[in-house]
C-alpha positions as CSV (number, residue, x, y, z in Angstrom):
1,X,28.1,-30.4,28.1
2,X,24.7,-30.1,29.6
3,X,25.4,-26.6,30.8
4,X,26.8,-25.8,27.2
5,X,23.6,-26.8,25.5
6,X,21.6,-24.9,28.2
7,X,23.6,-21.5,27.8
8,X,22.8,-22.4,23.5
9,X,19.7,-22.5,24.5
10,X,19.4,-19.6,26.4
11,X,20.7,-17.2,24.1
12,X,18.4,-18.3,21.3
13,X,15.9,-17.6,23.0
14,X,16.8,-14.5,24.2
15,X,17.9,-13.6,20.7
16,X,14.2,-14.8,19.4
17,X,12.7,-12.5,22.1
18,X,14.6,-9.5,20.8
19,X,14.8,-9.5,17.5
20,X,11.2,-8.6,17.3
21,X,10.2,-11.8,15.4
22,X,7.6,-12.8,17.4
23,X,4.9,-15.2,16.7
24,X,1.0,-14.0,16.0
25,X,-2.0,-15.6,15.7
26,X,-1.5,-16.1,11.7
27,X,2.3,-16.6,11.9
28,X,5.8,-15.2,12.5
29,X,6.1,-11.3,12.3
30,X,7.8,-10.3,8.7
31,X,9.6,-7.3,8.8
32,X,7.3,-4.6,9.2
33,X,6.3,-6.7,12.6
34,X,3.2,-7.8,10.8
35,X,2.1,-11.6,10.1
36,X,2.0,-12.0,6.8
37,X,-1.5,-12.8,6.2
38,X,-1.9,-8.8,7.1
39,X,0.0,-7.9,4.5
40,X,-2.1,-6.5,1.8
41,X,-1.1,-5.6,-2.1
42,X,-4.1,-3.8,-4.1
43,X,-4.1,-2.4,-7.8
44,X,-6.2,-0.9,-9.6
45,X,-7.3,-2.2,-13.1
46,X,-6.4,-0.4,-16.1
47,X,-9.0,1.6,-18.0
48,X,-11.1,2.3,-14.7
49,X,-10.7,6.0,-14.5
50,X,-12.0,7.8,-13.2
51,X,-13.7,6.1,-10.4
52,X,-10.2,3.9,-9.8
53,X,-11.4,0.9,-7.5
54,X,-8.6,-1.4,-6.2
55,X,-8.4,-4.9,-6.2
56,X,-6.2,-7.7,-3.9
57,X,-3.1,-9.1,-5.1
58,X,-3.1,-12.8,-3.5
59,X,0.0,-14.7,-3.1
60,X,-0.5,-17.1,-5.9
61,X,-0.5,-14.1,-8.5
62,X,-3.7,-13.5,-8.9
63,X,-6.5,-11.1,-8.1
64,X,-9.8,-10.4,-6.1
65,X,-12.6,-10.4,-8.3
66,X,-14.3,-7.5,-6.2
67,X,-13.3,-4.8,-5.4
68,X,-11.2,-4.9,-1.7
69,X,-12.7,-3.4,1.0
70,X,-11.5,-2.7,4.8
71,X,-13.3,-5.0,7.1
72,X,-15.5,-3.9,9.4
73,X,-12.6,-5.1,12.4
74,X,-9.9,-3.6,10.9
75,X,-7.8,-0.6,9.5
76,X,-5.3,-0.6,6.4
77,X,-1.9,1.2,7.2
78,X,-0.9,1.9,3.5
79,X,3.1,2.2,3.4
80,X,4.1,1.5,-0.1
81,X,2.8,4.0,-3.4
82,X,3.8,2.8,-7.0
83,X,2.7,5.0,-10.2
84,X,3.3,4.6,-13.7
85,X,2.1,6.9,-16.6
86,X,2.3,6.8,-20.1
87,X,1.0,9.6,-22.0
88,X,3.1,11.6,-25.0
89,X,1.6,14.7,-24.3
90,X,3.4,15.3,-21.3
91,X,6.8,13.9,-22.4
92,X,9.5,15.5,-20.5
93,X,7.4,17.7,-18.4
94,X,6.3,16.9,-14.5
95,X,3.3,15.1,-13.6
96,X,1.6,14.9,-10.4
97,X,-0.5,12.7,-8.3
98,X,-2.2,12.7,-5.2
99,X,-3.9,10.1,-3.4
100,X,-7.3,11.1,-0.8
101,X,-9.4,9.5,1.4
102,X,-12.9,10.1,1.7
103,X,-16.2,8.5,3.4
104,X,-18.0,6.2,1.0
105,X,-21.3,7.8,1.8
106,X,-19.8,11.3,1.6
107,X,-17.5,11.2,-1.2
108,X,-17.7,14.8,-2.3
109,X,-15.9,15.5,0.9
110,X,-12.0,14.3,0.7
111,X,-8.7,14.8,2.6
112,X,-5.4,14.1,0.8
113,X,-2.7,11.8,2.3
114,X,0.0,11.3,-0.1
115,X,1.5,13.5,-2.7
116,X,4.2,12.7,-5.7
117,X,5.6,13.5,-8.7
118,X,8.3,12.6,-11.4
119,X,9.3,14.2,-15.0
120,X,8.0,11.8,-17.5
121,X,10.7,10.4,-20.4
122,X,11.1,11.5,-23.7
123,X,8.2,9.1,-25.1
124,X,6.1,10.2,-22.0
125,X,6.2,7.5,-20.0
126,X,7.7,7.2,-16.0
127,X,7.0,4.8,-13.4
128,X,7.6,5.8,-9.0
129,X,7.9,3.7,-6.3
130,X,7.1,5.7,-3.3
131,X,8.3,4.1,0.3
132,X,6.4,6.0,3.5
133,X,8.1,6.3,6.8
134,X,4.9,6.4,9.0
135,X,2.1,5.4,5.9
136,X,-1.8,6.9,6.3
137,X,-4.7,4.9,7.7
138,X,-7.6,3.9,6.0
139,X,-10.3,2.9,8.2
140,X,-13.6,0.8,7.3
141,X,-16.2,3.0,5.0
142,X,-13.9,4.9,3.6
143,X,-12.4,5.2,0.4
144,X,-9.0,5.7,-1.5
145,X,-9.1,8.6,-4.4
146,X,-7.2,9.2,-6.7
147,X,-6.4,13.1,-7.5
148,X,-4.3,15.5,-9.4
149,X,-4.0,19.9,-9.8
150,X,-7.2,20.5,-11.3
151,X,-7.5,20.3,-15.4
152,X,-4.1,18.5,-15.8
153,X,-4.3,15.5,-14.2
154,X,-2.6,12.6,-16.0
155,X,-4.2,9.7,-15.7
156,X,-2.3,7.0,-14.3
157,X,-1.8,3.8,-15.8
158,X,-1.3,1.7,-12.5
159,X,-1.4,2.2,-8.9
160,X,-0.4,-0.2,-6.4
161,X,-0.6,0.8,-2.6
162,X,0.7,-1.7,-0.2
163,X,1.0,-2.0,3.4
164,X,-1.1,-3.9,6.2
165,X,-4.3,-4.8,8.3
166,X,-4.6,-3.9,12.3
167,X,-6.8,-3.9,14.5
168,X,-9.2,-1.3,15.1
């Protein structure tokens, strides 16, 4: 019996070890391998454009009242893009969006990261979820734009960007 219980045990452990679901300083690892206190959810606020700032989703359903920003210890690896737009204008017809990142204090200087597009429906509105394989990195002082072709960029209703905090 004793041996029985200690082979159990043994195997759970083992199984613990490699499944990948090890324990951090804020908690067991979700899926991504991340406690979940790293995960991060930000959205912007309708209405802001053009200068789109994004906010903290918190578990309890609400929001940051300021605007989120990196800290000074960390980078955000952004995995997840959602879009929606809703403009009749450009019902049927292909719209675009980019997203760039760019240093605060430089912001006339940007780099794009993420690309994508979707036909809009016949009343002009379309919503895309977007699900990275590697993500892009955002590191402290910089800042998330976002961009479309120039002269026909429709603005977007809502962007949400997830993904997660590491260490520098």
């Amino acid at each position: 019996m004793k041996v029985t219980a200690l082979l159990v045990g043994l195997f759970l452990v083992l199984g613990l070890a490699l499944s990948g679901a090890q324990a951090g300083p804020t908690g067991p690892a979700t899926h991504l391998g991340q406690p979940v206190a790293n995960h991060v959810t930000l959205m912007n606020k309708p209405k802001e454009y053009p200068t789109i700032k994004f906010y903290r989703v918190l578990p309890d359903g609400s929001t940051a009242t300021a605007p989120f920003t990196i800290p000074s210890t960390q980078r955000l690896i952004i995995t997840d893009v959602s879009w929606s737009v809703q403009n009749s204008t450009y019902a049927g017809k292909l719209v675009y969006m980019s997203l760039a990142v760019s240093n605060i204090a430089t912001p006339t200087k940007s780099y794009p990261v993420f690309g994508s597009s979707m036909t809009l429906g016949p009343a002009g509105f379309g919503t895309k979820n977007d699900f990275m394989l590697a993500g892009f990195v955002v590191a402290p002082g910089a800042q998330i734009l976002v961009l479309g072709p120039s002269g026909s960029m429709v603005k977007p209703q809502a962007v949400i960007l997830r993904g997660y905090l590491v260490p520098q």
